[in-house]
C-alpha positions as CSV (number, residue, x, y, z in Angstrom):
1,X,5.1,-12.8,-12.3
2,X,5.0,-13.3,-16.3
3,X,2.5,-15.5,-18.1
4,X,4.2,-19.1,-17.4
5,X,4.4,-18.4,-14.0
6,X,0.5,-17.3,-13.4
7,X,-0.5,-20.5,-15.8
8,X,1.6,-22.7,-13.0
9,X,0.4,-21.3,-10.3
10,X,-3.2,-20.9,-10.8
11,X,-3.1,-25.0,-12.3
12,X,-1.0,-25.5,-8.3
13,X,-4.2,-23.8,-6.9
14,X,-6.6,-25.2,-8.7
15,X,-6.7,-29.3,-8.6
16,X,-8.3,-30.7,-11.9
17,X,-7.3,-27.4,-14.1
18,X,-4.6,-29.1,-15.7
19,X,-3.5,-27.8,-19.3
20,X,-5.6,-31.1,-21.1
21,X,-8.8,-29.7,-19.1
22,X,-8.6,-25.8,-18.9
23,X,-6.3,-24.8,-22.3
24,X,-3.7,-22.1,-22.1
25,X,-6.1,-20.4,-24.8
26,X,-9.0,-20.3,-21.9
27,X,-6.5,-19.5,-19.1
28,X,-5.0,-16.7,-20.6
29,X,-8.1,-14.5,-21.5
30,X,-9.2,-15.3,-18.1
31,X,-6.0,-13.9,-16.2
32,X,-5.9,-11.2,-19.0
33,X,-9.9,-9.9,-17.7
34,X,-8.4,-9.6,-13.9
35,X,-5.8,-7.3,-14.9
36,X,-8.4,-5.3,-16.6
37,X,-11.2,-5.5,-13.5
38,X,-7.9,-4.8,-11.1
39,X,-6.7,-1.8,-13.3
40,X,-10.6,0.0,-13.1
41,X,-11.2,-1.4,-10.0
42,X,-8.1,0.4,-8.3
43,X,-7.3,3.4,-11.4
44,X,-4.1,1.3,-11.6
45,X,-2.7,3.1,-15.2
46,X,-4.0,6.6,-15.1
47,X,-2.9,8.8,-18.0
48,X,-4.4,11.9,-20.0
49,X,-4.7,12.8,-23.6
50,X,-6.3,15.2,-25.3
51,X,-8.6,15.2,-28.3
52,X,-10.2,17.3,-31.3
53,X,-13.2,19.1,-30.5
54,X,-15.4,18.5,-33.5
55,X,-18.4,21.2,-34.5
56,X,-21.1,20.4,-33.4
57,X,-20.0,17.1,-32.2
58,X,-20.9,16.2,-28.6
59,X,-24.5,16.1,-28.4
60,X,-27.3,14.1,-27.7
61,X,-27.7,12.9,-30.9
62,X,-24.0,13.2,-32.4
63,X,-22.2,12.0,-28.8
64,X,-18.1,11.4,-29.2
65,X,-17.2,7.9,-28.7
66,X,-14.7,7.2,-26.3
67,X,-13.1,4.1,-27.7
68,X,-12.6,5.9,-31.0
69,X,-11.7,9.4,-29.2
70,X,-8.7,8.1,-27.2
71,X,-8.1,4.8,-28.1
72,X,-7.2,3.0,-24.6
73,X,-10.0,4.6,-22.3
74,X,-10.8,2.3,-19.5
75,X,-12.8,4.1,-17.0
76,X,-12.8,8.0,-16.1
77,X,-10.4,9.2,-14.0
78,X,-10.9,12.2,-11.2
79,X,-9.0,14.7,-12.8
80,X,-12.1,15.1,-15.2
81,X,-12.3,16.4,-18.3
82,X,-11.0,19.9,-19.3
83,X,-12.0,22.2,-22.1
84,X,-10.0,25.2,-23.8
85,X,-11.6,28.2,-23.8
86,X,-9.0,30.1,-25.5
87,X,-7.4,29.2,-29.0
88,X,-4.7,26.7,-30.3
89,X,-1.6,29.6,-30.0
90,X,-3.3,30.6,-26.4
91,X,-5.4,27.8,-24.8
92,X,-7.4,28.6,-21.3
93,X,-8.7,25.1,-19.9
94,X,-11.5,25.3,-18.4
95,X,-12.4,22.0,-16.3
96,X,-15.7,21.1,-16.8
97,X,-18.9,19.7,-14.6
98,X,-19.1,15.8,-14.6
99,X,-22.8,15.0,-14.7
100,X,-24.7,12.0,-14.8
101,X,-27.7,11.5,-17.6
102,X,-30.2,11.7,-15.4
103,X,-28.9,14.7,-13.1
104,X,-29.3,15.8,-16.5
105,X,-32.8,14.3,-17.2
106,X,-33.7,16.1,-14.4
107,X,-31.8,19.3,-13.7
108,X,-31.0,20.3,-17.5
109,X,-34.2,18.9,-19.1
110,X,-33.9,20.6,-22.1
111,X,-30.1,19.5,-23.1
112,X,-31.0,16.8,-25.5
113,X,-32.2,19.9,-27.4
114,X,-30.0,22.6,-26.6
115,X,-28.3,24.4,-28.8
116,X,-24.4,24.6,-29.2
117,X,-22.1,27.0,-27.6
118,X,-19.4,27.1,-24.8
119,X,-18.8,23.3,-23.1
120,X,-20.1,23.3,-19.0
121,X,-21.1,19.5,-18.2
122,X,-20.0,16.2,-19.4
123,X,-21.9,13.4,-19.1
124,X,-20.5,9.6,-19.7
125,X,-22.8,6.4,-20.7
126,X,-21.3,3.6,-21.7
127,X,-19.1,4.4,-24.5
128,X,-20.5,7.7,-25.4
129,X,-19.4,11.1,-24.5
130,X,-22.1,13.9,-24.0
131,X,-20.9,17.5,-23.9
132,X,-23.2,20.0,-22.8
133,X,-23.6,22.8,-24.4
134,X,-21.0,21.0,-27.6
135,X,-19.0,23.3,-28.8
136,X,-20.2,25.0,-32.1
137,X,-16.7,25.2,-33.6
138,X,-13.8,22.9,-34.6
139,X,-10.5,22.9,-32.3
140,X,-7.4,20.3,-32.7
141,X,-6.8,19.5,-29.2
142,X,-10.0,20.9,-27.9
143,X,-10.2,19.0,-25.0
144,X,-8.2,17.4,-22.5
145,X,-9.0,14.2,-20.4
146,X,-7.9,12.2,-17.4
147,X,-8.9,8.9,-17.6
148,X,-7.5,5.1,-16.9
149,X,-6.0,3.6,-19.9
150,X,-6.7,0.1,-20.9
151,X,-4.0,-2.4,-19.7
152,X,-2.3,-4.8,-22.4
153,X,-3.0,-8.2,-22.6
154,X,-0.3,-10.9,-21.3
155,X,0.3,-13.0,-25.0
156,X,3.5,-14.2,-24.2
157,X,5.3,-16.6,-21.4
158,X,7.7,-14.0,-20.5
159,X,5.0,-11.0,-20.6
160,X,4.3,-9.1,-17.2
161,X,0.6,-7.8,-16.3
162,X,-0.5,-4.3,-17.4
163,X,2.0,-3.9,-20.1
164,X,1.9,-7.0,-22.0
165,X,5.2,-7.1,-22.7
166,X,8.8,-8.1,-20.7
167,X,9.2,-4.9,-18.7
168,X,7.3,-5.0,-16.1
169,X,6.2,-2.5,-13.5
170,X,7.6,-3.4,-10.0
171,X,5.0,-1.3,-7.8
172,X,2.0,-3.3,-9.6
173,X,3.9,-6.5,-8.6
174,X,1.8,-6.3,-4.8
175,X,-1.5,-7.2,-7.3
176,X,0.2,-10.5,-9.3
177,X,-2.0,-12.9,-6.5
178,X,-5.3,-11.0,-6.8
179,X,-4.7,-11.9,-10.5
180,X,-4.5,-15.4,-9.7
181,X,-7.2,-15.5,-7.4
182,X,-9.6,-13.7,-9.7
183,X,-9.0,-16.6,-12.3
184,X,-8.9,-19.6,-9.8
185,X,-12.6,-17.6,-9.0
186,X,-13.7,-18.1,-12.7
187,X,-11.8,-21.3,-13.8
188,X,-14.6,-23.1,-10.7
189,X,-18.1,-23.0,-12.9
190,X,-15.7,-24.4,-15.7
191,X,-14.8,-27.7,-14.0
192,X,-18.3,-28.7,-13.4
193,X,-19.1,-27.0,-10.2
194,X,-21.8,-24.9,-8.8
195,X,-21.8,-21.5,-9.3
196,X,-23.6,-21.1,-5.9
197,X,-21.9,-23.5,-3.4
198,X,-19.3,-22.7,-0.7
199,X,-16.2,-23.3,-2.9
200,X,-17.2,-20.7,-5.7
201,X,-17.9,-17.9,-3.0
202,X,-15.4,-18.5,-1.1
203,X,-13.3,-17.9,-4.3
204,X,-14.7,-14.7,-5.0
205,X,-14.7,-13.8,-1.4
206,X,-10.9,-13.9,-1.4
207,X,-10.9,-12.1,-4.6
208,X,-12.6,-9.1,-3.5
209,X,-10.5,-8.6,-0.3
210,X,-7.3,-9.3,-1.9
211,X,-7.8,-6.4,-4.5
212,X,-9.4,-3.8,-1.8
213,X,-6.3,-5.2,0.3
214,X,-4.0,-4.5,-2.1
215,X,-5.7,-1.3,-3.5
216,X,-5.9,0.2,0.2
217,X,-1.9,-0.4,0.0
218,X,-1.0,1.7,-3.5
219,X,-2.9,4.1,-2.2
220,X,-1.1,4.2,0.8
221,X,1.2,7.7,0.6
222,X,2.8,8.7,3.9
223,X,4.5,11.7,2.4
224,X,1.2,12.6,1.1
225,X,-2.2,13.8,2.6
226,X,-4.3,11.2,2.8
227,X,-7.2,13.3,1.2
228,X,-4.6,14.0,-1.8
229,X,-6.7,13.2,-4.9
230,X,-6.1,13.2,-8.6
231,X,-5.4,16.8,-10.2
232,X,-5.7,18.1,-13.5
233,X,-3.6,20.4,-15.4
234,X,-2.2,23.3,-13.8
235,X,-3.7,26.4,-14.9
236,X,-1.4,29.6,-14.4
């Protein structure tokens, strides 16, 4: 579905939410933030890219920001984050450990101290990057990481979901009611009524088992094994 047709439909579900009451300029944002929950929620747009390892950069006090680093970064993805050992000419990724800040707290006390030297353990908080030990010198390219990438918003009446533009992608088409759901969901509290009565969760009831409904289904690979999971580069 493109932008007009999500505006009429959600107005069709929703008595009261006509354009003089909820404003394309509220609608919009509000179908535009399912796409994104939708697209972390199920890893909809994975993609990898890599990034310049910066001296010294990486560490407790001097952490990489992800937003700056790569631009579109959503939410990690399972192929992890890879570091080359090796040179520009000759690189040798390494994958390294994905940690938590307090597995670190607790199992690499001393980290927020440590000195620099060959990359082991990642951690991610928020929008910063940790990398333990950081890497003492500069390397374009230094590391490599798989991650979901930010979807584009919908600004246009002919725009599809994900892309923001007029081509649209066909498999992600099975998500184009959860996206309607999740706003008739939100669009509730605005027309005066309870967040906590039967209407409201009832809303988001339907929300949550369309997108596991329809995330159970992409994921759905019959050619695959089922315990097939994300993979990062190839090392040979």
């Amino acid at each position: 579905m493109t932008l007009e047709n999500f505006r009429a439909i959600v107005r069709a579900m929703v008595p009261g939410s006509k354009s003089s009451v909820i404003a394309d300029t509220v609608l919009d944002p509000i179908l535009n933030a399912g796409v994104v929950d939708l697209t972390a929620f199920c890893e909809l747009l994975p993609t990898n890219k890599k990034f310049n390892a910066v001296a010294d950069q990486g560490s407790a006090a001097n952490p990489y920001t992800l937003s700056s680093a790569l631009g579109d970064f959503l939410v990690q993805g399972g192929g992890g984050l890879w570091w080359n050992s090796g040179d520009g000419d000759s690189p040798k990724w390494k994958k390294l450990s994905p940690r938590t800040i307090e597995w670190l707290d607790e199992n690499r006390p001393n980290w927020h101290e440590i000195s620099s030297g060959s990359p082991e353990d990642y951690a991610i908080d928020g929008d910063n990057l940790y990398i333990v030990p950081h890497p003492s010198d500069s390397l374009s390219d230094g590391f490599w990481n798989f991650y979901t990438k930010l979807p584009t918003d919908m600004s246009d009446t002919g725009h599809y979901p994900f892309v923001g533009s007029t081509s649209k992608l066909s498999h992600l088409e099975i998500f184009d009611f959860a996206i309607c759901y999740y706003a008739r969901w939100k669009i509730i509290p605005m027309l005066g009524q309870d967040t906590m009565n039967d209407e409201f969760n009832r809303n988001q009831n339907l929300y949550v088992k369309e997108r596991k409904e329809k995330h159970d289904l992409i994921r759905r690979r019959p050619d695959l094994d089922q315990t097939a999971k994300w993979q990062g580069p190839v090392i040979r």
